[in-house]
TORTORVEX-876836 format. One record per atom (N, C-alpha, C): residue in one letter; atom name; x, y, z. Coordinates in pm, whole numbers, plus 50000, padded with zeros to 5 digits. Layout:
N
PT   res   atom    east   north      up
PT     a     CA       X       Y       Z
...
***
This chain:
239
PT   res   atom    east   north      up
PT     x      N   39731   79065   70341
PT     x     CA   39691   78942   70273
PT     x      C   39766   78934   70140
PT     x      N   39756   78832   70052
PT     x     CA   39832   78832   69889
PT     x      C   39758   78905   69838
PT     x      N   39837   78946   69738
PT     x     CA   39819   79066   69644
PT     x      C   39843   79166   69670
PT     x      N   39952   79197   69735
PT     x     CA   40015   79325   69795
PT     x      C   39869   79388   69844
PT     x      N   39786   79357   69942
PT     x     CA   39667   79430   69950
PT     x      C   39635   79396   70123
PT     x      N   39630   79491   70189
PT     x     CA   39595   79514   70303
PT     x      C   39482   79561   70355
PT     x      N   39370   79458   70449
PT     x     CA   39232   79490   70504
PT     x      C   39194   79520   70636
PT     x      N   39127   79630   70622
PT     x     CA   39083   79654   70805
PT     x      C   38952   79654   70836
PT     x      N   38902   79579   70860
PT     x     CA   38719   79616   70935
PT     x      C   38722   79689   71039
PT     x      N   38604   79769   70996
PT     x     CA   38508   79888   71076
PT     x      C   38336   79847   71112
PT     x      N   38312   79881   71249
PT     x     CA   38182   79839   71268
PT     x      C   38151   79950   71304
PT     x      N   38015   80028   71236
PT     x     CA   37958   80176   71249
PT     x      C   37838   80118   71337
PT     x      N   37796   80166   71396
PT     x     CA   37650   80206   71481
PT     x      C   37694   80047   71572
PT     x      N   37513   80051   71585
PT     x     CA   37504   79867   71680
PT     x      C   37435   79938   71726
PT     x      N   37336   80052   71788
PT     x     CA   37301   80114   71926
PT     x      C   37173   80058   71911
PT     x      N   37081   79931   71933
PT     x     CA   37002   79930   71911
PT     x      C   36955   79853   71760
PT     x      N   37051   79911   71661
PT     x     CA   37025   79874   71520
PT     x      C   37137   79749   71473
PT     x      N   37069   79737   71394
PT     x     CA   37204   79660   71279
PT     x      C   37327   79730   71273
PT     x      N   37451   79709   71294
PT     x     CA   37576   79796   71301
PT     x      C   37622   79759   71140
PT     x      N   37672   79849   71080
PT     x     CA   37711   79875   70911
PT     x      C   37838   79762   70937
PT     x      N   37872   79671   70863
PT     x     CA   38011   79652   70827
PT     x      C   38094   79687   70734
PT     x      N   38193   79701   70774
PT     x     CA   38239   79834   70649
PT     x      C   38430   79727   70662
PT     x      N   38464   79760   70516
PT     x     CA   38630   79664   70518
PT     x      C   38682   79797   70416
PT     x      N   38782   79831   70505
PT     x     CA   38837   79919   70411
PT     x      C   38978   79796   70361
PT     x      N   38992   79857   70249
PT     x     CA   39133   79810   70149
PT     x      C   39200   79914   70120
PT     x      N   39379   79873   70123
PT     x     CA   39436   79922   70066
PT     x      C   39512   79855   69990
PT     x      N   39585   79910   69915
PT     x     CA   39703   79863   69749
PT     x      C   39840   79956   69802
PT     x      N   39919   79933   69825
PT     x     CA   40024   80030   69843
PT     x      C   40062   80077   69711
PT     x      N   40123   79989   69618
PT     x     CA   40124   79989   69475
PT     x      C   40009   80077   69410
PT     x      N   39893   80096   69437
PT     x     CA   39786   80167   69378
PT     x      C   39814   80264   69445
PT     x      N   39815   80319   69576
PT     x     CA   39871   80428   69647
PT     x      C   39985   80485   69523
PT     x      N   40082   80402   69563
PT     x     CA   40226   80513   69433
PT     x      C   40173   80528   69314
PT     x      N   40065   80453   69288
PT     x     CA   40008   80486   69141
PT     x      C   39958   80647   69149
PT     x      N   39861   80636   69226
PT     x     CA   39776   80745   69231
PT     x      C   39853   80882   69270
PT     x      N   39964   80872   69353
PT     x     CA   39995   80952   69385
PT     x      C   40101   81029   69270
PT     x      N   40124   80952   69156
PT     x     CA   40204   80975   69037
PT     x      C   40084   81045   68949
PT     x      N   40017   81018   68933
PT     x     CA   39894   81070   68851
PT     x      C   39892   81192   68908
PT     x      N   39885   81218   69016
PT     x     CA   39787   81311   69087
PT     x      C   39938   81426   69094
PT     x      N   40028   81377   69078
PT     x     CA   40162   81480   69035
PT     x      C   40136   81552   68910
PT     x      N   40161   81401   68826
PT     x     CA   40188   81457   68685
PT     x      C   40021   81581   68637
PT     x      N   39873   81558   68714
PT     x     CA   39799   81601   68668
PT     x      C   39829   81756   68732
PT     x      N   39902   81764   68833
PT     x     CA   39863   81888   68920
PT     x      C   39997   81983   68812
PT     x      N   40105   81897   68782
PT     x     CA   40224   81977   68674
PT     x      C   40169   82036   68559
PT     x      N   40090   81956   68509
PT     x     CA   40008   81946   68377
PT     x      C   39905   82124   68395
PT     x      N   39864   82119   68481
PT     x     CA   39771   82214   68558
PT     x      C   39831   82367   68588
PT     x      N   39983   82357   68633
PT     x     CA   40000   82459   68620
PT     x      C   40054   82536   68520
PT     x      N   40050   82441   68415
PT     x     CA   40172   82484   68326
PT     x      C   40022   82561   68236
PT     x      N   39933   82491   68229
PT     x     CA   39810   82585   68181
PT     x      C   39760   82701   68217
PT     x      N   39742   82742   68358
PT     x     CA   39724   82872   68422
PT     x      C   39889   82941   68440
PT     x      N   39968   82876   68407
PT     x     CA   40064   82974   68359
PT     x      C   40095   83080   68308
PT     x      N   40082   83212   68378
PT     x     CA   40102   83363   68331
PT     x      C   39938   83418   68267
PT     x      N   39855   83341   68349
PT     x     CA   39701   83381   68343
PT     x      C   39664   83521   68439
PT     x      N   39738   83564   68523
PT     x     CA   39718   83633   68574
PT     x      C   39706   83799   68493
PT     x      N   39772   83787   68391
PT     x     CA   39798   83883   68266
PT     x      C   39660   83869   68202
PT     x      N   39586   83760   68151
PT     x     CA   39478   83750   68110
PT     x      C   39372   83804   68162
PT     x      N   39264   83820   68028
PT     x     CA   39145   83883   68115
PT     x      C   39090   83802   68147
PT     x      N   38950   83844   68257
PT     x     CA   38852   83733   68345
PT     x      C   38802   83688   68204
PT     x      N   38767   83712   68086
PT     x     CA   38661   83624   67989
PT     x      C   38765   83450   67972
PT     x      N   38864   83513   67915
PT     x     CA   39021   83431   67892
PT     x      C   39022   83334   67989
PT     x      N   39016   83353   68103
PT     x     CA   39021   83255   68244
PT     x      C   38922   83199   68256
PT     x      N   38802   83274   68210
PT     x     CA   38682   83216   68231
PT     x      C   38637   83122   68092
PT     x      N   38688   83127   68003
PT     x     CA   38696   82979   67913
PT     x      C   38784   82884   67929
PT     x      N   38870   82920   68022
PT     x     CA   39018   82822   68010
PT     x      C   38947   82719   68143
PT     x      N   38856   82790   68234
PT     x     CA   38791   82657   68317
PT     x      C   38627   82618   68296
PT     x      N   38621   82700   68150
PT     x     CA   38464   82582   68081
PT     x      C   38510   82479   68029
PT     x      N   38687   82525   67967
PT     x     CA   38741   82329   67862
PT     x      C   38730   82252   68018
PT     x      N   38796   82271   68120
PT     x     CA   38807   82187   68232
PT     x      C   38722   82116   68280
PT     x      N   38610   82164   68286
PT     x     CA   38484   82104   68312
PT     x      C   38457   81953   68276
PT     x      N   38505   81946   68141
PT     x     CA   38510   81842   68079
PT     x      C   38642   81698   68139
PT     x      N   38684   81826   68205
PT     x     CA   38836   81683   68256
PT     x      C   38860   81729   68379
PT     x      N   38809   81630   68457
PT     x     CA   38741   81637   68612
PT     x      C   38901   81590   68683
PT     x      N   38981   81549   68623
PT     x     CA   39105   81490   68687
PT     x      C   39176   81653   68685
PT     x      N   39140   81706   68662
PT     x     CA   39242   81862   68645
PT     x      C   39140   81977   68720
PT     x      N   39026   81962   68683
PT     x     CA   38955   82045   68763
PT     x      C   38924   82018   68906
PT     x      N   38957   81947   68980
PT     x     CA   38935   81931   69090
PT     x      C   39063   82028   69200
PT     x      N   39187   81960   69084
PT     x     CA   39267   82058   69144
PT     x      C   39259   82213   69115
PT     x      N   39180   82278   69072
PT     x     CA   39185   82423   69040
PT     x      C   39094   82495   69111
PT     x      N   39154   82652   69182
PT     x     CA   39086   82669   69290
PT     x      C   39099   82824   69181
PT     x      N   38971   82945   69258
PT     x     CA   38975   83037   69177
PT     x      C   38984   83166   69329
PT     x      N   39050   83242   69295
PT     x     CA   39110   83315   69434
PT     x      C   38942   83407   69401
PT     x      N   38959   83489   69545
PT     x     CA   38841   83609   69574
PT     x      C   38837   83700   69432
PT     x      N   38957   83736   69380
PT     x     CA   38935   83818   69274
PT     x      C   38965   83758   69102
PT     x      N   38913   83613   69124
PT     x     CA   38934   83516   69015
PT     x      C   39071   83512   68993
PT     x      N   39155   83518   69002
PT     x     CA   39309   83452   68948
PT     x      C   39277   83271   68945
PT     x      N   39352   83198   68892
PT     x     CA   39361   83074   68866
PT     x      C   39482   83000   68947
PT     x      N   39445   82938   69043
PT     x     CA   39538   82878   69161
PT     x      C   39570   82728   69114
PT     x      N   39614   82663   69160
PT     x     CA   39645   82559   69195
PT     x      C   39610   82473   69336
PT     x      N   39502   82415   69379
PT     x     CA   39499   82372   69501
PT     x      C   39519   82276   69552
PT     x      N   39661   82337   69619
PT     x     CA   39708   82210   69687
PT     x      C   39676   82190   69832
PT     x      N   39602   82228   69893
PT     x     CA   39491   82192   69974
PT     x      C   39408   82069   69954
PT     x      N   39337   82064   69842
PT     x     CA   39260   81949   69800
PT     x      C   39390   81858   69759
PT     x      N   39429   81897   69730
PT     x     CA   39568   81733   69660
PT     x      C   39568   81697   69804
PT     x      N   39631   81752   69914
PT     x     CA   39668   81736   70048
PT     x      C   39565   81619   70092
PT     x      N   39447   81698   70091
PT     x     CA   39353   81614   70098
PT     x      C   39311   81420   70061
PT     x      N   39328   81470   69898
PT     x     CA   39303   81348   69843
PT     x      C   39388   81251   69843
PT     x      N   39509   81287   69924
PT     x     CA   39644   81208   69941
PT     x      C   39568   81074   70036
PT     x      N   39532   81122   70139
PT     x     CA   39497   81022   70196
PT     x      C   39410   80901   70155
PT     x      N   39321   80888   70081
PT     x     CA   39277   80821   69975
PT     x      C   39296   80757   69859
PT     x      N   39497   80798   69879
PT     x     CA   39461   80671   69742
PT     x      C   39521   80605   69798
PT     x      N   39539   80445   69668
PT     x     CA   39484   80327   69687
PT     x      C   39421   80247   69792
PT     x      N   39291   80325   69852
PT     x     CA   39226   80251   69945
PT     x      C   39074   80277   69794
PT     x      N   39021   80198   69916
PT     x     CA   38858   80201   69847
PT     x      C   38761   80096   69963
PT     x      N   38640   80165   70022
PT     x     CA   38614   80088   70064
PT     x      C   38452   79991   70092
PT     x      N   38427   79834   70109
PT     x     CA   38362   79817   70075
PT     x      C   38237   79741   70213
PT     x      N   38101   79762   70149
PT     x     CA   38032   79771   70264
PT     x      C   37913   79591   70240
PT     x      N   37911   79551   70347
PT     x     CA   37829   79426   70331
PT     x      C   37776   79372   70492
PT     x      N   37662   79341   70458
PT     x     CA   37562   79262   70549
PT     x      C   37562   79185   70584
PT     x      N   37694   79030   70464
PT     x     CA   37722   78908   70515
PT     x      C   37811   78916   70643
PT     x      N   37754   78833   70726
PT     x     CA   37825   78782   70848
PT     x      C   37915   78708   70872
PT     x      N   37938   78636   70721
PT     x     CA   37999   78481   70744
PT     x      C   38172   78464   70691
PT     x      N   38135   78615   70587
PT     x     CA   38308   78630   70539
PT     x      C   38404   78660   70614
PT     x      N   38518   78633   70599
PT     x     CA   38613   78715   70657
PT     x      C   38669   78805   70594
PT     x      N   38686   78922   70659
PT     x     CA   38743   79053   70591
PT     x      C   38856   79052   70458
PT     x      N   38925   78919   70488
PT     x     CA   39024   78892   70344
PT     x      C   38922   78841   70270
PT     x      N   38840   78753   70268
PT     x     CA   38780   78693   70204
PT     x      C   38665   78760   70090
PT     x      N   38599   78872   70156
PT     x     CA   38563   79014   70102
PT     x      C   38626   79108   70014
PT     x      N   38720   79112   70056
PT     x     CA   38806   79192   69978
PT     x      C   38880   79091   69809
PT     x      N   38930   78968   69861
PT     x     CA   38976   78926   69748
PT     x      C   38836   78858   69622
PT     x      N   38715   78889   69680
PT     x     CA   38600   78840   69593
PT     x      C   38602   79019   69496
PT     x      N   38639   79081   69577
PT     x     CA   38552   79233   69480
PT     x      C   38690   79222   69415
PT     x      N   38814   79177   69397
PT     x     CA   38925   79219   69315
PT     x      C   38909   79114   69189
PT     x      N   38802   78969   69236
PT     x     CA   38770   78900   69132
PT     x      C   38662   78991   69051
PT     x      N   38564   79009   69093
PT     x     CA   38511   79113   69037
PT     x      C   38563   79211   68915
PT     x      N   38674   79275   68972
PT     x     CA   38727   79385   68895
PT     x      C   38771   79297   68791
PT     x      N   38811   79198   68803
PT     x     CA   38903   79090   68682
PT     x      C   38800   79047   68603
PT     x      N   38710   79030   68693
PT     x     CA   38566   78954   68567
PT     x      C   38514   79091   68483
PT     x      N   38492   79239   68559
PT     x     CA   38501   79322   68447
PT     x      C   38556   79386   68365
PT     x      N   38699   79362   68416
PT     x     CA   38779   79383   68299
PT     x      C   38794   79254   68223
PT     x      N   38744   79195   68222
PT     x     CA   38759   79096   68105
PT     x      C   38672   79105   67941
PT     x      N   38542   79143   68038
PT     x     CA   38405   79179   67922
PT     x      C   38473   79327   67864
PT     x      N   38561   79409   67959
PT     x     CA   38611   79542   67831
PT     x      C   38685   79456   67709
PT     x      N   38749   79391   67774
PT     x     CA   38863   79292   67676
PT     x      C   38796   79260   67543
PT     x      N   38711   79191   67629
PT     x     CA   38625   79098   67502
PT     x      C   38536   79192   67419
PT     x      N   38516   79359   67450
PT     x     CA   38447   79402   67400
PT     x      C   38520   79505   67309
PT     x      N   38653   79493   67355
PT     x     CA   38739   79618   67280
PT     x      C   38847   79537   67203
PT     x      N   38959   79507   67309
PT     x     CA   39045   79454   67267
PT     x      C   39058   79325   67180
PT     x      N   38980   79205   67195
PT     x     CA   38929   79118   67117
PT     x      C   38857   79132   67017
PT     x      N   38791   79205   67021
PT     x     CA   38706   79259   66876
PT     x      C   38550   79191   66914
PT     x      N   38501   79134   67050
PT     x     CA   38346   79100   67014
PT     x      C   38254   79149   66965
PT     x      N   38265   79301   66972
PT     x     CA   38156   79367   66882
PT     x      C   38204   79447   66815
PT     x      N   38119   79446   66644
PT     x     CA   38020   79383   66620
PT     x      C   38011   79271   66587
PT     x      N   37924   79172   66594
PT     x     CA   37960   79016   66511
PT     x      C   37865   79048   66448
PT     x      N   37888   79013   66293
PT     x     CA   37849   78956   66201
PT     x      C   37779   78868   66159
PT     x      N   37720   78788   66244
PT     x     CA   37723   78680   66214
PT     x      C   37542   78621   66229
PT     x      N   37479   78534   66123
PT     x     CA   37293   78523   66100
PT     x      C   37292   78402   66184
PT     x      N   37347   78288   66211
PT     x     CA   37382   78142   66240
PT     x      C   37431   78169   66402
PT     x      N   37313   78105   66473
PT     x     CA   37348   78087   66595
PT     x      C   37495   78005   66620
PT     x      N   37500   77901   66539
PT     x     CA   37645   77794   66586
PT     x      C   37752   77889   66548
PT     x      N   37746   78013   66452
PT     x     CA   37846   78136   66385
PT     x      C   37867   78209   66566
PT     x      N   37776   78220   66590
PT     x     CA   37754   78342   66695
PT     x      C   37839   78282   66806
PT     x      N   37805   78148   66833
PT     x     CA   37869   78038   66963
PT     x      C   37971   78053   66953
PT     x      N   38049   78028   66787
PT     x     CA   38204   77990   66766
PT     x      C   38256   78138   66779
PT     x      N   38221   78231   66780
PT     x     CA   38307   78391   66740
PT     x      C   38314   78417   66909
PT     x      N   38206   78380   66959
PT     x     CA   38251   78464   67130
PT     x      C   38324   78307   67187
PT     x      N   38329   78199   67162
PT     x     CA   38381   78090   67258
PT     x      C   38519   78160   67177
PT     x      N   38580   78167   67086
PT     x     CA   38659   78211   67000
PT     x      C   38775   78306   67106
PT     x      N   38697   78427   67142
PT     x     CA   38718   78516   67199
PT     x      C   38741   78498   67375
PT     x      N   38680   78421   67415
PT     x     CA   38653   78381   67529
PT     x      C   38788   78285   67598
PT     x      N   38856   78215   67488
PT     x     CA   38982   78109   67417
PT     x      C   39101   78248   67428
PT     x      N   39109   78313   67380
PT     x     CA   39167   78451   67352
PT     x      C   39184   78507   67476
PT     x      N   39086   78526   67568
PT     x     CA   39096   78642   67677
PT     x      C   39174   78507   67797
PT     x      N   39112   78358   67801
PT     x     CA   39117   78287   67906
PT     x      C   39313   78271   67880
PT     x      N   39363   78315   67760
PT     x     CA   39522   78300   67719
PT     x      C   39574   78402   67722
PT     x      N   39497   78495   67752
PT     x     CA   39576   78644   67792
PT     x      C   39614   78673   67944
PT     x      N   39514   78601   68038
PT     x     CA   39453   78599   68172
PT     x      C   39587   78480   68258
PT     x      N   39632   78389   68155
PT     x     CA   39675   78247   68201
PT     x      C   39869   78324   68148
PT     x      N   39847   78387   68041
PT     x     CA   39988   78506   68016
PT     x      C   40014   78586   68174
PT     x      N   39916   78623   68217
PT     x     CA   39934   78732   68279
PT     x      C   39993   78659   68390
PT     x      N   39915   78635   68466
PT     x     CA   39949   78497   68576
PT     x      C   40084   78472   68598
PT     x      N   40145   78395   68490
PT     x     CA   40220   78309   68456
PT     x      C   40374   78437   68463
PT     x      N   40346   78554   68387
PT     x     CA   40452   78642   68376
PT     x      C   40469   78720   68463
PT     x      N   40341   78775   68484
PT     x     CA   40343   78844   68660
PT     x      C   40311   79000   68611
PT     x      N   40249   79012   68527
PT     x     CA   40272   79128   68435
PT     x      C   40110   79167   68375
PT     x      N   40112   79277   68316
PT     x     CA   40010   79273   68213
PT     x      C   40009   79252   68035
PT     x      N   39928   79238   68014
PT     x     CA   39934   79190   67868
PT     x      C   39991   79270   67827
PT     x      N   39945   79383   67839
PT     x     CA   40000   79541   67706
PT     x      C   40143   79560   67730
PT     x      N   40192   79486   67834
PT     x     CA   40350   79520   67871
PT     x      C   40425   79398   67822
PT     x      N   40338   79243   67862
PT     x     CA   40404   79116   67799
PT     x      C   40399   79165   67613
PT     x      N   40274   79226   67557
PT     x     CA   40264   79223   67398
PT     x      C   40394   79339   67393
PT     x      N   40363   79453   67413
PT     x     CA   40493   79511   67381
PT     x      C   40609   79491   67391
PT     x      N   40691   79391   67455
PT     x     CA   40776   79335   67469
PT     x      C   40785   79267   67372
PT     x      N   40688   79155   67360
PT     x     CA   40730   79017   67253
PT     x      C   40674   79104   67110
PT     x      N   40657   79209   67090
PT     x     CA   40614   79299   66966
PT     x      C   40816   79341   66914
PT     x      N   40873   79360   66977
PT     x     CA   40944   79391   66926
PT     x      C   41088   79263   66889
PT     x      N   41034   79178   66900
PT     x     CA   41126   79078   66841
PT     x      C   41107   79010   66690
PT     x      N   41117   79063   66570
PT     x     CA   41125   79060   66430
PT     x      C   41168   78960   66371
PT     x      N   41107   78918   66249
PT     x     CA   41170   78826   66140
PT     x      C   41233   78956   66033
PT     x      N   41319   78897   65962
PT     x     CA   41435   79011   65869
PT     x      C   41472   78937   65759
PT     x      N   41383   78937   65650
PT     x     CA   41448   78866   65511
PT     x      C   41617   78900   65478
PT     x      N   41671   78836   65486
PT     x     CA   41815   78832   65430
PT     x      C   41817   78806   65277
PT     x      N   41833   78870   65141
PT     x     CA   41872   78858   65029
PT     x      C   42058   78873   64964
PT     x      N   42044   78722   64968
PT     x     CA   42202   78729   64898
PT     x      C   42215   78666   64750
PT     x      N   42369   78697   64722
PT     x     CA   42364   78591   64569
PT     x      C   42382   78480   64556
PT     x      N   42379   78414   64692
PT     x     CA   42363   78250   64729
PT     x      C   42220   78250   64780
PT     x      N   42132   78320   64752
PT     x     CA   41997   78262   64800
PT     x      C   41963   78392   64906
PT     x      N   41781   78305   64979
PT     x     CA   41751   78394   65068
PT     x      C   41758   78328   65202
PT     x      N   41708   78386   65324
PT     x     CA   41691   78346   65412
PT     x      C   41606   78420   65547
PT     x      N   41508   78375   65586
PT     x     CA   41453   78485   65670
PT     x      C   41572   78442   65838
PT     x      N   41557   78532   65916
PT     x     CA   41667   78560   66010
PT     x      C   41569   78626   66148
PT     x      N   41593   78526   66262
PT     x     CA   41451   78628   66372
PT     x      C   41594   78728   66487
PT     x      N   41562   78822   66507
PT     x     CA   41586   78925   66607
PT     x      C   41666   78850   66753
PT     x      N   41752   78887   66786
PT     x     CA   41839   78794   66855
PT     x      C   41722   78847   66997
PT     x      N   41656   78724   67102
PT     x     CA   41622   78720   67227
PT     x      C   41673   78827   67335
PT     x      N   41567   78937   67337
PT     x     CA   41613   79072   67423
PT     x      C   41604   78982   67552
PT     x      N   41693   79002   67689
PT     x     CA   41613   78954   67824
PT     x      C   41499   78922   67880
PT     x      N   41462   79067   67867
PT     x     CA   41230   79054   67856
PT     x      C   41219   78992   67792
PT     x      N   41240   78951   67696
PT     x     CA   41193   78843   67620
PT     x      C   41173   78736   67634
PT     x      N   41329   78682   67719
PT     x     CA   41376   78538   67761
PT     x      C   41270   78492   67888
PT     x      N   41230   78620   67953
PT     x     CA   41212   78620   68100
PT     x      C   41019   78570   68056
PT     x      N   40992   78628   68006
PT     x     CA   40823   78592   67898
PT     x      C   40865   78460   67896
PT     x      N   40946   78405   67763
PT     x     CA   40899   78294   67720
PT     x      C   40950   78178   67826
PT     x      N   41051   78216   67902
PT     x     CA   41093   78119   68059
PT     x      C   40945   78122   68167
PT     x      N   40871   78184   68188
PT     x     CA   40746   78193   68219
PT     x      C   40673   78128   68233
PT     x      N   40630   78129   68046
PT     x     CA   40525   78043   67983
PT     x      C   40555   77951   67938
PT     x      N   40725   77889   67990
PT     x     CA   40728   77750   67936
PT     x      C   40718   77707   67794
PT     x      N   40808   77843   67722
PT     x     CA   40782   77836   67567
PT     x      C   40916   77813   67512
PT     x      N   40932   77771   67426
PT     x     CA   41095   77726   67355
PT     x      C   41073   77849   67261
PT     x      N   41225   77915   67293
PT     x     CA   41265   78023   67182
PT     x      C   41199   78024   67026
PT     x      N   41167   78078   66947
PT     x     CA   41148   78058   66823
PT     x      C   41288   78008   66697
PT     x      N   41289   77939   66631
PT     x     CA   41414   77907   66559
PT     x      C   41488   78003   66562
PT     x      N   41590   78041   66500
PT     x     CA   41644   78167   66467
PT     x      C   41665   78172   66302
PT     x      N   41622   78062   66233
PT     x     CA   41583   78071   66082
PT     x      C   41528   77986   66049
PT     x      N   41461   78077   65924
PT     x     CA   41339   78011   65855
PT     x      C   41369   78037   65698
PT     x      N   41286   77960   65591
PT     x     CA   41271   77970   65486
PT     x      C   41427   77950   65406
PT     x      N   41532   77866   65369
PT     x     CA   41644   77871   65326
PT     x      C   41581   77825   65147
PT     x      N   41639   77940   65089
PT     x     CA   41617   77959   64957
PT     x      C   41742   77928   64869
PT     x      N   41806   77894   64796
PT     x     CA   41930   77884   64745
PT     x      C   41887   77950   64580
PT     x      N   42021   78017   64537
PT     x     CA   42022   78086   64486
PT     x      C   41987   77996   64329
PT     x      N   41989   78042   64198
PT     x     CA   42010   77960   64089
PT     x      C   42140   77921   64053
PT     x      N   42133   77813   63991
PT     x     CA   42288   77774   63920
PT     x      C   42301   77882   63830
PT     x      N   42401   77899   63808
PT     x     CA   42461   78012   63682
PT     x      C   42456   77976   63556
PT     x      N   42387   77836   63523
PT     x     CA   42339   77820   63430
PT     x      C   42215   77863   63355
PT     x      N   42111   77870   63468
PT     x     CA   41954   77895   63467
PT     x      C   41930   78018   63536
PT     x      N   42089   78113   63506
PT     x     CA   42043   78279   63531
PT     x      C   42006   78363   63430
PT     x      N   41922   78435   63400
PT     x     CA   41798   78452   63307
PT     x      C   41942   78599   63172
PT     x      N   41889   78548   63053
PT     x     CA   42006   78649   62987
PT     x      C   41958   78794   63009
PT     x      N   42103   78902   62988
PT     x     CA   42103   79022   63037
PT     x      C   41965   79083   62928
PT     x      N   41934   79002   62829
PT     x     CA   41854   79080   62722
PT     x      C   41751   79029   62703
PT     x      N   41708   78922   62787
PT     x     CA   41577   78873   62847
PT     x      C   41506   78874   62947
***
C-alpha cells in the first residue's frame, strides 16, 4: 500500500468462537532502520566486554548492573556457564525477524486491512504531534491566569506544529533534517569604508530543493545598505 508499508491479515481460531483478526505490517525502511541500530548497539556492546575476561566476577558483575538500565544493550548480552560476558548473537538472529513489522489486532469487520493499518500510522502522527507540542514547541509550562491567554498560547502552538506537519509533507522529509538544513544558511554583516551591508550565504542545493517544495522565493541576497560618511562629517582624530 503507500507509505512504503506492506499488510497481511491473519485469522487465529474460528472453532466454534470468534476468530482473532490480526494485520500484521511491515516498513521495509523501518526494517533497515532497525537493523542499523541493532548493529551499531551490538558494536557498541562489544567494545564494552572487551578484554573482560581478565576481570574479576565482582568487575563483570557491575558492568551488567549499569546495563540493566539500557535494555537496548542488555538484551544482547548473554553470560556463559562460568560467567564470562558474551555477546548474543543468537538473540540478534532472532530479533532480526521482527523488525519493522508490528502487529495490530481488531474486532472491526468492516475495515480493510490497508485501511487499519494506515489509521494506526495516523495515530502515531497524532502522537507525535502532542510530544511536539509538549517539547519542541514549548507548551509546557504556560504561564498564563486569562483563559483567552491560555486559548492564544496553545492555538499559537497548534499554528506552529500544523506548519511543521504541512513542511514535512511538502519536502518529503522531517523537520529536524528540513531545520538543519535551512539552519545553516547565514546573514554576514559586511563592514567597509564605503559603508555597511548585510550579505545572505549563497543557496546550498538542500536548500534550493526545501524552498522549491514549499513554493518559497529565495531570500534577497542583501539587506540593510548603509553608506559610509562624507569626509567631511568624519569625526576629528582628537575627538
Amino acid at each position: 500500500m503507500a507509505g512504503n508499508l506492506r499488510v497481511k491479515e491473519v485469522r487465529v481460531g474460528g472453532d466454534g468462537t470468534r476468530a482473532d483478526r490480526l494485520v500484521i505490517c511491515h516498513n521495509p525502511e523501518a526494517a533497515e532502520r532497525d537493523a542499523s541500530v541493532r548493529e551499531h548497539l551490538m558494536a557498541h556492546l562489544a567494545e564494552l566486554i572487551d578484554g573482560s575476561d581478565a576481570w574479576t566476577a565482582r568487575r563483570r558483575d557491575e558492568l551488567v548492573g549499569t546495563l540493566k538500565a539500557k535494555p537496548g544493550l542488555r538484551r544482547y548480552l548473554r553470560r556463559t556457564s562460568s560467567g564470562l560476558l558474551r555477546v548474543d548473537h543468537a538473540a540478534a538472529e532472532r530479533e532480526k525477524y521482527l523488525d519493522g513489522k508490528w502487529l495490530l489486532r481488531t474486532s472491526d469487520e468492516t475495515l480493510p486491512a490497508d485501511d487499519l493499518a494506515a489509521g494506526y500510522k495516523q495515530l502515531i502522527h497524532i502522537e507525535a504531534g502532542w510530544r511536539d507540542m509538549k517539547s519542541a514547541l514549548g507548551l509546557r509550562p504556560v504561564f498564563h491566569h486569562r483563559e483567552d491567554r491560555i486559548r492564544a498560547h496553545i492555538q499559537l502552538c497548534w499554528l506552529a506544529l500544523l506548519l511543521i506537519r504541512v513542511a514535512e509533507n511538502a519536502v518529503g522529509d522531517t523537520w529536524r533534517n528540513i531545520r538543519h538544513e535551512l539552519d545553516r544558511m547565514h546573514l554576514v554583516t559586511l563592514a567597509t569604508p564605503d559603508g555597511h551591508v548585510a550579505q545572505r550565504s549563497i543557496t546550498a542545493p538542500g536548500q534550493a530543493q526545501i524552498l522549491a517544495a514549499l513554493e518559497l522565493p529565495e531570500p534577497p541576497r542583501f539587506f540593510d545598505f548603509t553608506l559610509g560618511a562624507e569626509d567631511g562629517d568624519q569625526p576629528d582624530s582628537d575627538g
